[in-house]
Structures are given as structure tokens and as C-alpha cells.
C-alpha positions as CSV (number, residue, x, y, z in Angstrom):
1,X,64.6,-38.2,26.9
2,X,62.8,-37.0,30.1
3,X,64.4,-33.2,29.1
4,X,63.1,-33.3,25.5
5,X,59.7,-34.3,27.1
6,X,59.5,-31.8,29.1
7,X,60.5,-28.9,26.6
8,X,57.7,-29.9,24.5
9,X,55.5,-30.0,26.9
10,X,56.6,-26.5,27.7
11,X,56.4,-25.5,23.8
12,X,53.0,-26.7,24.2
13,X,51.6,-24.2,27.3
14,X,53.4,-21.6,25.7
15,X,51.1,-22.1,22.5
16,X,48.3,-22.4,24.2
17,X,48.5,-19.5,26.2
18,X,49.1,-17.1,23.5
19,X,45.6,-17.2,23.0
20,X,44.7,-16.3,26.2
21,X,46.0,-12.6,26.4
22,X,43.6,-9.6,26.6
23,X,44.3,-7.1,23.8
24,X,40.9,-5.3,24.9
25,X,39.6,-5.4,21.3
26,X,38.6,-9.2,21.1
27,X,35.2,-10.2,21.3
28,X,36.3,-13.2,23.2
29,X,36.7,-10.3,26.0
30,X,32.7,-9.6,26.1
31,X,30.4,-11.0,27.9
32,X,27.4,-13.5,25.7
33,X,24.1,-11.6,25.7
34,X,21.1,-13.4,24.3
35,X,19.2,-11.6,22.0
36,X,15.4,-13.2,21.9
37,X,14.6,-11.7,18.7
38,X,18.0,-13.1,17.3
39,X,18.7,-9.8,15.3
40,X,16.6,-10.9,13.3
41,X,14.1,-8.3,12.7
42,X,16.4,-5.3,14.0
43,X,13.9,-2.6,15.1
44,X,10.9,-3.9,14.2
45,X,8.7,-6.4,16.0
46,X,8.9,-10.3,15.3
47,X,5.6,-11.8,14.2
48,X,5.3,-15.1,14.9
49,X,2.1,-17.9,15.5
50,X,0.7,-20.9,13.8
51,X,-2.0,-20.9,11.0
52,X,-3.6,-24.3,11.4
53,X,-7.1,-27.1,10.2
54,X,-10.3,-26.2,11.4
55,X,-10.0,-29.4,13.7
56,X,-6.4,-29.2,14.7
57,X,-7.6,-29.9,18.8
58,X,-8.7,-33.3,17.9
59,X,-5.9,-34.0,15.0
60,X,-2.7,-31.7,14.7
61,X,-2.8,-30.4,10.8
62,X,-0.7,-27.2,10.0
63,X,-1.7,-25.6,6.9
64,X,1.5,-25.9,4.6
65,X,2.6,-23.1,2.0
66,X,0.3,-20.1,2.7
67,X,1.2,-16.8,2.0
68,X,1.7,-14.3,4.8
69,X,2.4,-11.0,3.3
70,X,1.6,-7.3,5.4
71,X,-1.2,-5.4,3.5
72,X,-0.7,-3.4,0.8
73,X,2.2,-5.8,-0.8
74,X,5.1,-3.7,0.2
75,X,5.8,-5.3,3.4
76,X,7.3,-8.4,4.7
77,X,6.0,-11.6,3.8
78,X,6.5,-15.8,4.3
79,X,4.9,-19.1,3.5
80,X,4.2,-21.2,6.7
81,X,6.0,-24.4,7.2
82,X,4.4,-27.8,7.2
83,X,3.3,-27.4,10.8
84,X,1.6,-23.8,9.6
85,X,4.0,-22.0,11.9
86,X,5.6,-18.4,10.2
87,X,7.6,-15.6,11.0
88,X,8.1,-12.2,9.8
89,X,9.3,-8.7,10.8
90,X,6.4,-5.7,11.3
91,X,6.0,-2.5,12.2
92,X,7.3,-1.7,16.0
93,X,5.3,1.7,16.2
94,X,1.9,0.7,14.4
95,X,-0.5,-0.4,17.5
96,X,-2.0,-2.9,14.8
97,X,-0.5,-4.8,11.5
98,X,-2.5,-6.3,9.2
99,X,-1.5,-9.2,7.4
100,X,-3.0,-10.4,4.1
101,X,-3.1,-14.4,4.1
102,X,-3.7,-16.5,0.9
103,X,-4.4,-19.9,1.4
104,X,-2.3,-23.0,-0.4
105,X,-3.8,-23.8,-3.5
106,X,-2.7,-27.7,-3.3
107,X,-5.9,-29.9,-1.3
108,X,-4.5,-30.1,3.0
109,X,-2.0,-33.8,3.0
110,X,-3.3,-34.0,6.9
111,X,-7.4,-33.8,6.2
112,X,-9.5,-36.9,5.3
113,X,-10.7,-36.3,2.9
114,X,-7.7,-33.9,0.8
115,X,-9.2,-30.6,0.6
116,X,-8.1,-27.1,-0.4
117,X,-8.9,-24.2,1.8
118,X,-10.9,-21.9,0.1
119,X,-11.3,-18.6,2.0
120,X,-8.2,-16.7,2.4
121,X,-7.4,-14.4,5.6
122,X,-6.3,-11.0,7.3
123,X,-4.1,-11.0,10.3
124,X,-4.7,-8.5,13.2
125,X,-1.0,-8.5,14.6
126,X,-1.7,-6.5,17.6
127,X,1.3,-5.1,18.7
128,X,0.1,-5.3,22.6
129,X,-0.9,-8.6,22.7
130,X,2.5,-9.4,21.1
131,X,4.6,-7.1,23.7
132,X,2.7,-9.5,26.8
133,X,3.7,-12.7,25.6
134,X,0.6,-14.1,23.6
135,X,0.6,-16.3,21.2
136,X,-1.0,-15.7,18.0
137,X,-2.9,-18.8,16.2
138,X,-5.8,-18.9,13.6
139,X,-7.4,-21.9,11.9
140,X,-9.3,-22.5,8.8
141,X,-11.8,-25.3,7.2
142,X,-10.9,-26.6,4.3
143,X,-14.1,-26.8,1.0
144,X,-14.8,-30.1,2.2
145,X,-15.5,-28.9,5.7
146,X,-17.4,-26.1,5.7
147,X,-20.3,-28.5,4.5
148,X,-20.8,-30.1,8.3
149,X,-19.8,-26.8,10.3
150,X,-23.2,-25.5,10.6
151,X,-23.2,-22.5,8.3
152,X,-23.7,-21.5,4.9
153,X,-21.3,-18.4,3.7
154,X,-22.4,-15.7,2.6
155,X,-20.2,-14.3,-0.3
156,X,-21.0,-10.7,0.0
157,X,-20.0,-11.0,4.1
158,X,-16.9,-11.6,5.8
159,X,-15.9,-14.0,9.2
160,X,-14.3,-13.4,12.0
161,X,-12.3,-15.8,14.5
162,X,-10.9,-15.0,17.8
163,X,-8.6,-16.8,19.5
164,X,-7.6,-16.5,23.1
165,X,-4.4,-17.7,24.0
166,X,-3.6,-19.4,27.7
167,X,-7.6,-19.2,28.5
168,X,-11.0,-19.4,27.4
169,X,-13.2,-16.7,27.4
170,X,-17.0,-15.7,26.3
171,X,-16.6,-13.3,23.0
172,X,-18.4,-11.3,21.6
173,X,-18.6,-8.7,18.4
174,X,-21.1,-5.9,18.3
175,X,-22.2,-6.7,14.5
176,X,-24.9,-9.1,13.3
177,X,-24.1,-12.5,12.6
178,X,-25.1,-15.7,12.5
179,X,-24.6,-18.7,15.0
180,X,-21.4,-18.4,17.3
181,X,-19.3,-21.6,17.1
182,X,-16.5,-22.4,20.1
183,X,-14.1,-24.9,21.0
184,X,-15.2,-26.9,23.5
185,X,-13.4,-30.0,25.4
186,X,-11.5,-30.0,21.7
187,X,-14.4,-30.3,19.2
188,X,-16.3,-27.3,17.8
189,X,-20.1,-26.6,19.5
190,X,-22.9,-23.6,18.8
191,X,-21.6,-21.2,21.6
192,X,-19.7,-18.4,22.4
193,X,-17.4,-19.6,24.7
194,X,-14.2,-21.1,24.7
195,X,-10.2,-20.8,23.5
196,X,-11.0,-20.5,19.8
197,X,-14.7,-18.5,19.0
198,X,-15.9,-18.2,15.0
199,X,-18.8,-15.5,14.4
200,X,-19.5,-16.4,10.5
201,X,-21.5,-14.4,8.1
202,X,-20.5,-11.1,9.4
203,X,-21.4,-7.6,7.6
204,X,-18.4,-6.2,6.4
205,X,-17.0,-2.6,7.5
206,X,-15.9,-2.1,11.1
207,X,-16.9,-4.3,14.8
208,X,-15.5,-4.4,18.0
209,X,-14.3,-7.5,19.9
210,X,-15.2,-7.9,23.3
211,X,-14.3,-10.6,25.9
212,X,-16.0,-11.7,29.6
213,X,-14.6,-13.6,31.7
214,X,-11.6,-11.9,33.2
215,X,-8.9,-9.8,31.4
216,X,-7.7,-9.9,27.6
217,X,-5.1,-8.2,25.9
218,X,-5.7,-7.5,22.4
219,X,-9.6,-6.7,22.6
220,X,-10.7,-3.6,20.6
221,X,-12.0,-2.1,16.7
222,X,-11.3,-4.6,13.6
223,X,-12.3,-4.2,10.1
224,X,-14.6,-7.0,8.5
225,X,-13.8,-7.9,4.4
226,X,-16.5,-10.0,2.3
227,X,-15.4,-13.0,1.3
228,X,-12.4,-13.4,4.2
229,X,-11.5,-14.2,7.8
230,X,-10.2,-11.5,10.3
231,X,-8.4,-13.1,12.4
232,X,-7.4,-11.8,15.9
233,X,-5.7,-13.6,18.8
234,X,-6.3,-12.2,22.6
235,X,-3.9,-12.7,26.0
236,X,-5.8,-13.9,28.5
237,X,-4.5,-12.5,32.1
């Protein structure tokens, strides 16, 4: 009894150590390395940030189901998830993407009351800012909303928000427009300071973004389109 034990017992590390032998082709024999991109998007740059409500500071809202395709409908595209978070593969030579965004065209589940969001967007993926670590983010206000913001838009003129990502900062844009609106202490005030910074009513063609208060990545020349918001994100240093 105690010999058969022991010969299976020996049948059994015999078994178990024919896997461990080194052939020097098995990928067993590599060491794990931890891709961040995942493979994902080979050699071009991940894109990845959060497309949210107009008020997300005070109540977290993701815009569900919007469209984020790379100008010129040839590129990459995706829909963001209920938490408005996306994620697509762009140009890793371009210094700047842009990024068509079309809105859902079901009413927001998370804003009281239900309301569809009527402008649609452009993206400024700057590939920089992206490179440093910054997260990109953008918001927009749903029909309903727009009504208490302060504003009145202008159809033949565009919008454009800035958001700065791990700081606040004063903005500013070098084209006419009308009142500044800034996040402050989570709700939205006339001024140009703050973590998110709207400029509505802006002529369209070509401004530059600026930003005081100590270093930005991301700053620089953006195009303006009537009836949209540019949308560019900044890493504050």
C-alpha cells in the first residue's frame, strides 16, 4: 500500500514537471510587460476623456450615446457610454485632432427636467496635452438649460469652452464675445476664472486661447464654427 502510494505520488511530480522545462520558444519564458495603451490603438495615440451635463460639479450626468467621429468622416469614431466617457485611436504625428461630436438625439435620463442637447461639438485633441498626462473633459447644456445660463446664442456664431484639468486658471480668447461664465466652488458664475471657462457667442474663423495663472499645456490657435462648441482641455503644471 505504502509503495503504490508513493509511486503515484511520484507519477504525479513527474507530470507536473514536464511543464516546467525551458524549450526557449515559450512565452511562459518572457517576462510580463504592461502595455498602457493595451495595443489597442498600435501607433497611433489613444484619445480618451469624458463628455458630460452642463452641471455635472453639482450632480454627476454623463451624456449617453454621442457620436465622436475625427473630422472629415474617415477617421475613428465611438458613442460615449452612460457616464459620457469614450475612447478612440488618432493621429500620433498631427500636433492637433479634431473631433466632430453630435449630440444624442434622445432628451438626458440624469437632467430634471429630460432635455436633449441641442448644439453639437468639435474636439481639440491636442496631442501635447495628451503626451503630459491631462485629462480631456467637455460639458454641454441641454435646450432646457440654456434658458437660465445667462446668454442667448447666436446662430450665425460659435462657443468655445476650456477646460483645465488638475487646476483653475483665468482664460482668455483674443475674439469678441459675450459674458465669460466659470465654474466656481461647483456652480457656474459670470467670470473668467476657474476649472471649466465658457466664452459664448463667439465670431467664427480662428482665436487663440490663453491662460494666467501659472503654466498650461495645451494653450494656442483654434478654429471657431457657427452654430457649435470648440472644445479644448488644458494641463495645468
Amino acid at each position: 500500500m505504502h509503495l503504490r502510494l508513493a509511486m503515484l505520488l511520484a507519477w504525479a511530480l513527474l507530470v507536473a514537471c514536464g511543464a516546467c522545462g525551458d524549450d526557449g520558444d515559450s512565452p511562459m519564458d518572457a517576462p510580463i510587460v504592461v502595455d498602457i495603451d493595451n495595443g489597442s490603438c498600435g501607433d497611433q495615440l489613444r484619445f480618451t476623456g469624458e463628455y458630460v451635463d452642463w452641471d455635472n460639479d453639482t450632480a454627476f450626468c454623463g451624456i449617453d450615446d454621442a457620436l465622436f467621429e475625427v473630422a472629415g468622416g474617415e477617421g475613428a469614431m465611438d458613442n460615449t457610454s452612460p457616464n459620457g466617457r469614450f475612447e478612440m485611436c488618432i493621429s500620433d504625428s498631427a500636433a492637433v485632432t479634431l473631433v466632430d461630436i453630435t449630440p444624442p438625439v434622445d432628451p438626458s435620463q440624469c437632467t430634471t427636467p429630460a432635455s436633449t442637447y441641442a448644439l453639437g461639438g468639435i474636439a481639440v485633441a491636442n496631442i501635447a496635452m495628451l503626451r503630459a498626462g491631462g485629462f480631456w473633459s467637455a460639458r454641454n447644456f441641454t435646450a432646457d438649460r440654456v434658458a437660465t445660463i445667462g446668454f442667448t446664442p447666436d446662430a450665425g456664431k460659435g462657443h468655445v469652452f476650456v477646460h483645465i484639468d488638475t487646476g483653475s486658471r483665468t482664460v482668455a480668447i483674443d475674439a469678441a464675445h459675450d459674458t465669460t461664465q466659470a465654474v466656481v466652488a461647483n456652480d457656474w458664475a459670470a467670470g473668467d476664472t476657474g476649472h471649466d471657462v465658457f466664452f459664448p457667442n463667439v465670431a467664427p474663423g480662428q482665436t487663440t486661447v490663453s491662460a494666467t495663472g501659472g503654466s498650461v499645456i495645451g494653450a494656442g490657435q483654434i478654429g471657431v464654427t457657427a452654430g457649435k462648441i470648440t472644445y479644448v482641455s488644458l494641463k495645468a503644471l
